[in-house]
N, C-alpha and C positions, 0 to 999 in steps of 0.2 A: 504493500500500500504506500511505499515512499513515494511512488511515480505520481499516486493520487496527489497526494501530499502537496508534493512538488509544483506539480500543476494549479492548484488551488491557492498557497499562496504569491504564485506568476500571474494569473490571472488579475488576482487584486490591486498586482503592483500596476498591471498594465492601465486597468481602469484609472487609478490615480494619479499617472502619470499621463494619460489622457487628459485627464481635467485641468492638469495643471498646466499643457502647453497651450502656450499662445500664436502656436502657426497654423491652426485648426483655422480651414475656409469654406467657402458654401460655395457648390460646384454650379449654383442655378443665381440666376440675376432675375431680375425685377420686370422684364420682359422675353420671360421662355426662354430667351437664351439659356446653353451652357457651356462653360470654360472648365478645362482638365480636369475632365471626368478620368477615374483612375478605370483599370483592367477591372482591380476587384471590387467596384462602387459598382458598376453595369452584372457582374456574376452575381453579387447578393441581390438587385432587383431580380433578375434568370428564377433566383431559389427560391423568392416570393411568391411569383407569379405561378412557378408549378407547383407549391404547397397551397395555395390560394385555390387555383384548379383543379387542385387534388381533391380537396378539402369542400369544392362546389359540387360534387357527384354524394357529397353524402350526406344522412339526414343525422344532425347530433347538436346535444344543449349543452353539452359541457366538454372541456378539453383540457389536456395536460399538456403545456409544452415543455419538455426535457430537453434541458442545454440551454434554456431561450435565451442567454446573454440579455441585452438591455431591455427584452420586453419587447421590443417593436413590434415583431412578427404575432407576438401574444396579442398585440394591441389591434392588432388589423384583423385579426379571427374575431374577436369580438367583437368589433364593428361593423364587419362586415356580413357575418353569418348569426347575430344577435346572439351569441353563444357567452355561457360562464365560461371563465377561462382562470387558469392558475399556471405558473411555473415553476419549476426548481430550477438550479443551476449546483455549480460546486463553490462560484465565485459569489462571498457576501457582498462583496462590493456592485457585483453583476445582480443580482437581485434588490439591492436598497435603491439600484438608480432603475429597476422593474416595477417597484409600489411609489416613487418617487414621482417616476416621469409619467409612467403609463398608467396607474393607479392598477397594479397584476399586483393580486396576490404569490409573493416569492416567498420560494424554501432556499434552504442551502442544505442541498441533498446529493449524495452519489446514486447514478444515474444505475451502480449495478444493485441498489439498495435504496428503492422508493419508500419515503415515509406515508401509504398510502394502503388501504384496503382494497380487495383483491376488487375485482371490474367497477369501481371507483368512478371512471368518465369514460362519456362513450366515445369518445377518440382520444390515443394518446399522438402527439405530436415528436418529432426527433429530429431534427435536422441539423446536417455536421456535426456531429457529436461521436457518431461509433466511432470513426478511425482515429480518435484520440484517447479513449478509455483504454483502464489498464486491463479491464475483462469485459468485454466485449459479450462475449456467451451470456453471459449472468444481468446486462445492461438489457439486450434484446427479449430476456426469461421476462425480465421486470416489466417491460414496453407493453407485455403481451399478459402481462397478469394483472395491470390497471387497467386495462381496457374491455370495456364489455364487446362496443361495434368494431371498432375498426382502428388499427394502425399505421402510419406513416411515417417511412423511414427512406432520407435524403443523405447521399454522399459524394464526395467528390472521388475521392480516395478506390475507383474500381475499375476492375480488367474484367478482359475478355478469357485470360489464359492460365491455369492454375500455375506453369512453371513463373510466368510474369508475376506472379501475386507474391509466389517466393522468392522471387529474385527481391520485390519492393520492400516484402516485409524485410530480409535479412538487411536489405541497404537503408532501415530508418533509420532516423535519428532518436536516442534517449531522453531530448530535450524538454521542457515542459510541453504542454500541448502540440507535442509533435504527430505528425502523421503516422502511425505505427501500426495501423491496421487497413489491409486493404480486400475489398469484396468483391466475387463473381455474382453478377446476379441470380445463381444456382443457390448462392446460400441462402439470402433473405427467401426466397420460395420453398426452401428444404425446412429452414424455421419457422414460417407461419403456415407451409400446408397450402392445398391446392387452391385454396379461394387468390390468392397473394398473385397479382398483380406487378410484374418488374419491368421500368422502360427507363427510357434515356430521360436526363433531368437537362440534358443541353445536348445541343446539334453542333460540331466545329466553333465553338465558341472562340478558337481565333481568330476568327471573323473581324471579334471588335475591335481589332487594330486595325482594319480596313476602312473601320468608319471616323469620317471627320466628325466628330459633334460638336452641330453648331448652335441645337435648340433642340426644344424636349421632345416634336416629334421623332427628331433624329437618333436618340436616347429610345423612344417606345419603338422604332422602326427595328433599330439594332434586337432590343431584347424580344420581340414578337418573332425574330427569325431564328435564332439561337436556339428557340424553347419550344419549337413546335413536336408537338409529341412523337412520339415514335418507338417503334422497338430497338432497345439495345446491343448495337454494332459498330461497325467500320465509323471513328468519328465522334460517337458518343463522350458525352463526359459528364463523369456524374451519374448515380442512378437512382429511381425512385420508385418504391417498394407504398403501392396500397393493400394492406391487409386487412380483409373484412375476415372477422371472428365467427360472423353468424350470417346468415341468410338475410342482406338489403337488398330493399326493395329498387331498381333503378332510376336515378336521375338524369335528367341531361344534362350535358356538357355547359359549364358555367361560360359565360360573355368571356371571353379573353381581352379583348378590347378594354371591357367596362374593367374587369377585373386588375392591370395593369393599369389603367389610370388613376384607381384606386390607390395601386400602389407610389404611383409616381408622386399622388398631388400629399399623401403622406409620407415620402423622402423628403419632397419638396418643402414640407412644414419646416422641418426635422433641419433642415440646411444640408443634405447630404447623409448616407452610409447611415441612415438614423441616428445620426445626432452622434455617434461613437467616436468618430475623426474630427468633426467639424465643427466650426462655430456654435453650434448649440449647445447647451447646460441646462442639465434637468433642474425642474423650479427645487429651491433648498423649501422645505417644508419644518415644520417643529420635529424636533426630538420624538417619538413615538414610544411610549414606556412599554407599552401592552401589545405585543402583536396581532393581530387582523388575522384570524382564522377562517378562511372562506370554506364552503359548502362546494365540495367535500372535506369533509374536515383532516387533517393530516393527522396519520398513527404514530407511539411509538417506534423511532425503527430499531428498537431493540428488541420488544416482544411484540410489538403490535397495539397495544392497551391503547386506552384514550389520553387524552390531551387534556389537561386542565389549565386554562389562565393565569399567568400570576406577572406583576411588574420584574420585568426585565427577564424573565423565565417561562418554561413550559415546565409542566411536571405531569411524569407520567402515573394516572392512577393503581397502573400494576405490580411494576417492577419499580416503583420510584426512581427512576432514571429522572435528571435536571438538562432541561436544554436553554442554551441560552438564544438572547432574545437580543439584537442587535438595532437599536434602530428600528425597531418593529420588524426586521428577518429574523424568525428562529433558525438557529444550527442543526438541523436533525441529520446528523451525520451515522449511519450504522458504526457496529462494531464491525471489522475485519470478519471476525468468523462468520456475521450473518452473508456478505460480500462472498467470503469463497464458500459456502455453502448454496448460494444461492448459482454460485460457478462450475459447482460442482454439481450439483443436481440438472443444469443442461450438456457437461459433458457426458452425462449417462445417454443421451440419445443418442442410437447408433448410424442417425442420417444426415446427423452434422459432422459427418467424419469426415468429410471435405475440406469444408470449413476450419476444424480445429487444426489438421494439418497443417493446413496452408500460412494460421494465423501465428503454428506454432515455430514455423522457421527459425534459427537460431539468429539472432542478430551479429553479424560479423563485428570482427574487435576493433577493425582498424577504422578511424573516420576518412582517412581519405580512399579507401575503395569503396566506401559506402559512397562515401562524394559523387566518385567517377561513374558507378554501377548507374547512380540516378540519371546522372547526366546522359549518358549513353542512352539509358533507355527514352530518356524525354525528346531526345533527338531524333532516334529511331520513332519514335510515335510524329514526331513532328514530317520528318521527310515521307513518313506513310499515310500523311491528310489525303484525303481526297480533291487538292485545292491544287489549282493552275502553278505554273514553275512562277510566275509574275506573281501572284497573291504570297506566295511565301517567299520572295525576295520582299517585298514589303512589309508582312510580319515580323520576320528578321530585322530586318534595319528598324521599322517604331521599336523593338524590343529592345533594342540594343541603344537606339537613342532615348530613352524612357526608364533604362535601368536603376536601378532604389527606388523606381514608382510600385507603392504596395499593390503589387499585381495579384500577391496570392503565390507568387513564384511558378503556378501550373501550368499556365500557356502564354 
C-alpha cells in the first residue's frame, strides 16, 4: 500500500501547488475565440462527451463517480441527467475543492475499498483511474458491487495485443500516479460478463494537432470527430467499457451536438481544463465542522456499520472505528487487509487469467530501458496511424515545437 500512499499525498501537493500558481490562463476570450488550447484540454473535453453519451443511453437517479478529481464531470451528470450524485477520490484536497466548487458530496476513499453498501447507486462512474491503482482487480470487484444498473469504465492506458500490454506494463514507471496498468478490451468484458459493452473512447486523436483553433466551433468540430463511436481497432485510443448488471430497458442515442455544448459552455464557465490549470478558484466557503453525508449514506470501510455524526469526526456505530473529518471531507480510508482481500477474492476467478497475467508482468529494474521500450513502442504506434505521410510530418513538427505543453505525453 506504499504506492497508494505515495500517490495520495502527490496528488494533494499537486492540487496546492495549482492554486498557488499565478501562470494559470483561460484558453476562451470574450468572443468565442480560443488561444492555446493545450493537447490535453481538447482529450479531457473527448472523455466528457463519451461519458456524457454513455451515460444518455441509460435510465439512473443516483451515481458514484470514482477518481472524480475536482468534481467537474460529477457536476455535469447532475445537471444534466437531474441525477444525485457523490464522489470519492484518494486526494482530500481533490475532494474539499469537489463540495467546495461543485457542491458533490466527496469521500476520500480507495477506489479498491469503497466506503459504501453493496448496489448503493444505480450507476457507478470510473474514469482514468484503473491504470493508476495499485490493484486494479479489487478496484473493478468494488465498481461492480456498488452498483445495482450499470457501470462505466474509461481508459486511456489500452492495446490491442496481450505481448504489447507486457511489454507497457514491465516498461512503467513506479512514480506516483503513474501509468502502471494497461487493458485489452477482453478484460473489462471477461469482468462484467456478457451484457459489457467495449468501444473506442477516441478515433486518431492526433488529429488535434492538425487543427488551428481559432474559436469554439473549431474546438467542438475537432472533438465531434475524435469521439465518434466505434468498435475498438486500428487507431483507437482509449476504451470504454458500458456494463449493464441487469436487464435495461433501451434508450436512444443522446444529442451529441447538444450534449458537447453542454460541455463546452461549462469548461467555458470554468476558464478552461475545469478550473484545475487555469485562472479559476473554487469560491473559499467557511470552515465546515460537520461533514454532509449525502443519501447514500457512506459505510464503515472497516466493517461496514453505520456512520454517526460528530464535529470534526465520523464514528463508527460497530466496531468504533474514528474517521476524520477535514473540512467537511471525511477520511474513510480501509485497512490494507480489507484492500487485499477484497484483491484476492477477484483473483479467484478463473476468466480473469488474462488479465492478471498481463497486469502481472515484472516491472524491469533499469529506468532507462523502461524509457527507451516506451519510446519505441509510441513510435511504432505512431508510424502505424492510419494518417497520410503529410499529416504526420505535421504532427511531428506541432509536437516537437509545443514540447512541455501538458499534452498528457500520449500522442
Amino acid at each position: 500500500m506504499e504506492y497508494t500512499e505515495r500517490t495520495r499525498h502527490w496528488l494533494d501537493e499537486q492540487v496546492l501547488a495549482s492554486l498557488a500558481s499565478a501562470t494559470r490562463v483561460s484558453y476562451y476570450a470574450d468572443d468565442d475565440q480560443v488561444t492555446g488550447v493545450p493537447v490535453a484540454q481538447v482529450l479531457g473535453l473527448a472523455r466528457a462527451l463519451s461519458v456524457l453519451e454513455a451515460l444518455a443511453e441509460l435510465e439512473f437517479s443516483s451515481l458514484l463517480d470514482v477518481g472524480a478529481g475536482t468534481g467537474w464531470l460529477s457536476q455535469m451528470v447532475a445537471n444534466e441527467f437531474g441525477a444525485s450524485v457523490a464522489a470519492v477520490d484518494l486526494s482530500g484536497e481533490l475532494c474539499v475543492w469537489a463540495r467546495r466548487a461543485f457542491a458533490v458530496p466527496a469521500y476520500v476513499a480507495n477506489a479498491a475499498a469503497l466506503p459504501f453498501e453493496d448496489d448503493a447507486f444505480d450507476v457507478v462512474l470510473c474514469s482514468e483511474v484503473i491504470e493508476h491503482v495499485e490493484f486494479p482487480a479489487a478496484a473493478l470487484g468494488e465498481l461492480r458491487r456498488v452498483a445495482k444498473k450499470a457501470v462505466i469504465v474509461t481508459t486511456q492506458e489500452s492495446c490491442l495485443q496481450g505481448w504489447r500490454r507486457r511489454l507497457l506494463v514491465s516498461a512503467s514507471e513506479d512514480a506516483p500516479h503513474a501509468e502502471r496498468n494497461y487493458f485489452l478490451p477482453q478484460d473489462l468484458a471477461d469482468f462484467f460478463g456478457r451484457r459489457c459493452r467495449v468501444g473506442r473512447m477516441m478515433n486518431l486523436p492526433e488529429r488535434i494537432r492538425l487543427f488551428d483553433f481559432r474559436s469554439i466551433e473549431d474546438l467542438k468540430r475537432c472533438v465531434l470527430e475524435i469521439t465518434e463511436p466505434g468498435a475498438f481497432g486500428g487507431g483507437s485510443y482509449g476504451l470504454i467499457a458500458v456494463a449493464p448488471l441487469c436487464e435495461l430497458p433501451s434508450r436512444p442515442a443522446g444529442d451529441r451536438q447538444a450534449l458537447l455544448d453542454a460541455v463546452i459552455a461549462s469548461d467555458r464557465t470554468l476558464g478552461g481544463a475545469s478550473g484545475y490549470r487555469t485562472n479559476w478558484n473554487p469560491p473559499v466557503f467557511r470552515r465546515e465542522a460537520v461533514a454532509t453525508l449525502a443519501t447514500p449514506r457512506p459505510v464503515c470501510p472497516k466493517c461496514a456499520g453505520d456512520l454517526l455524526d460528530s464535529v470534526d469526526s465520523l464514528a463508527c456505530t460497530s466496531c468504533g472505528g474514528v474517521f476524520a473529518v477535514d473540512r467537511g471531507v471525511p477520511t474513510l480510508l480501509a485497512p490494507d487487509a480489507v484492500v487485499m482481500q477484497n484483491e484476492g477474492n477477484q483473483r479467484q476467478r478463473p476468466e480473469l487469467g488474462q488479465m492478471f497475467s498481463g497486469l502481472g508482468a515484472p516491472r524491469w529494474r533499469f529506468f532507462s530501458v523502461r524509457r527507451m521500450v516506451r519510446e519505441v513502442l509510441r513510435l511504432q504506434d505512431f508510424l502505424g496511424l492510419p494518417l497520410s505521410g503529410a499529416d504526420k510530418a505535421r504532427i511531428a513538427w506541432r509536437r516537437w515545437s509545443t514540447r512541455g505543453e501538458p499534452d498528457d505525453g500520449a500522442i
